[in-house]
C-alpha positions as CSV (number, residue, x, y, z in Angstrom):
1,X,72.4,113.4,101.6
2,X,72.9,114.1,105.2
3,X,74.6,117.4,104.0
4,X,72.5,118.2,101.3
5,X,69.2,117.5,104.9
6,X,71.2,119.7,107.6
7,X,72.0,123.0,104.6
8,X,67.8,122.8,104.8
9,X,67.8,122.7,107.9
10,X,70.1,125.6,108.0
11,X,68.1,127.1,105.4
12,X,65.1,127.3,107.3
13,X,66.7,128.5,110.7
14,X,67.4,125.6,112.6
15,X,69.9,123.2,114.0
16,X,70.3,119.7,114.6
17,X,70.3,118.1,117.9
18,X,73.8,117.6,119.2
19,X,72.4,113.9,120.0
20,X,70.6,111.8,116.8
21,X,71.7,114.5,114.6
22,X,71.1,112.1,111.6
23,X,68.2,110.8,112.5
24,X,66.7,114.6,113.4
25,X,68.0,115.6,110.3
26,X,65.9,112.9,108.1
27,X,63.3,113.4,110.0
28,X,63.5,117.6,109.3
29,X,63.8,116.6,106.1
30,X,60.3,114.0,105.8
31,X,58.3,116.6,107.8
32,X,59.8,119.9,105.1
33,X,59.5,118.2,102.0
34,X,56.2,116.4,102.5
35,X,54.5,112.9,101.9
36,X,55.2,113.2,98.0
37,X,58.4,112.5,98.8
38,X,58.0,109.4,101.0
39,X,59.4,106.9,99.3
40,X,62.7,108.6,98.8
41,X,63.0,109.6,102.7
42,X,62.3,106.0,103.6
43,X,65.6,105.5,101.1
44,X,67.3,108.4,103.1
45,X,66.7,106.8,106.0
46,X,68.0,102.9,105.3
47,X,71.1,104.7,103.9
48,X,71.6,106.4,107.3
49,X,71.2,103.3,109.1
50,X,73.6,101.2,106.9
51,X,75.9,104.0,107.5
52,X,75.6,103.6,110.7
53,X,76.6,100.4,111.0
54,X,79.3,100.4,108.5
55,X,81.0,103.1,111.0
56,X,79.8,102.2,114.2
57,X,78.8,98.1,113.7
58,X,81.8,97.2,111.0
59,X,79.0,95.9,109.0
60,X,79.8,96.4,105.3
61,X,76.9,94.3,103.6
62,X,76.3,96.7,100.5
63,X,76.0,95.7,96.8
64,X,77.0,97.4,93.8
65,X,73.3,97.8,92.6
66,X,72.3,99.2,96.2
67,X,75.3,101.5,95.8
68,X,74.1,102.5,92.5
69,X,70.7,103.1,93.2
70,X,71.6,104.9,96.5
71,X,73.5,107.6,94.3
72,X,70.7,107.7,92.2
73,X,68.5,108.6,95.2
74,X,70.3,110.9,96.7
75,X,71.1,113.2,93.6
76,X,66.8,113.1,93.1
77,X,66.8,114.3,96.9
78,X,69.9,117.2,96.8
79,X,68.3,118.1,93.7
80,X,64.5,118.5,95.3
81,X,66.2,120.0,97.9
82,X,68.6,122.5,96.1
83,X,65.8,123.9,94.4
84,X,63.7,124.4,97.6
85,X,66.3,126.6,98.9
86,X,66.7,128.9,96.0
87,X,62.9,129.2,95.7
88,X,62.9,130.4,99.7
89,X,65.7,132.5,99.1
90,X,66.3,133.4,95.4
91,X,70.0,134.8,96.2
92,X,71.4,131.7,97.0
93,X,71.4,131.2,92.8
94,X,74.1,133.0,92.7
95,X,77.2,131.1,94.9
């Protein structure tokens, strides 16, 4: 998700801050796609915090359903967002 977030920002002419990068990039992401999709940024975002803390707090409190789900969520979102760029720029359908 974080990859599929920073190719729109890229997409759109911008760049992530060197600092809070994921956290700019969710946000880019809320603030481009709008309020309909609210409810699956606010997934976005819990993902990028367990991440977080997985890497940088050795948490690792995830369950098999959450995994699931998260997958789910983030092939809706790289989908939304996939189609987004090809609608801005029609040429990208073809790499």
């Amino acid at each position: 998700m974080i990859r599929a977030g920073r190719a729109l920002m890229y997409s759109k002419g911008y760049l992530p801050t060197a600092k809070n990068s994921h956290k700019t990039i969710v946000e880019f992401t809320r603030l481009t796609l709008g309020d309909e999709y609210h409810g699956l940024i606010g997934k976005f975002n819990r993902m990028r915090r367990k991440r977080h803390d997985f890497i940088y707090e050795t948490k690792n409190h995830i369950t098999s359903h959450e995994a699931k789900s998260s997958l789910e969520s983030a092939k809706k979102l790289i989908d939304k967002i996939i189609a987004m760029v090809k609608q801005d720029n029609p040429q990208m359908g073809l790499f």
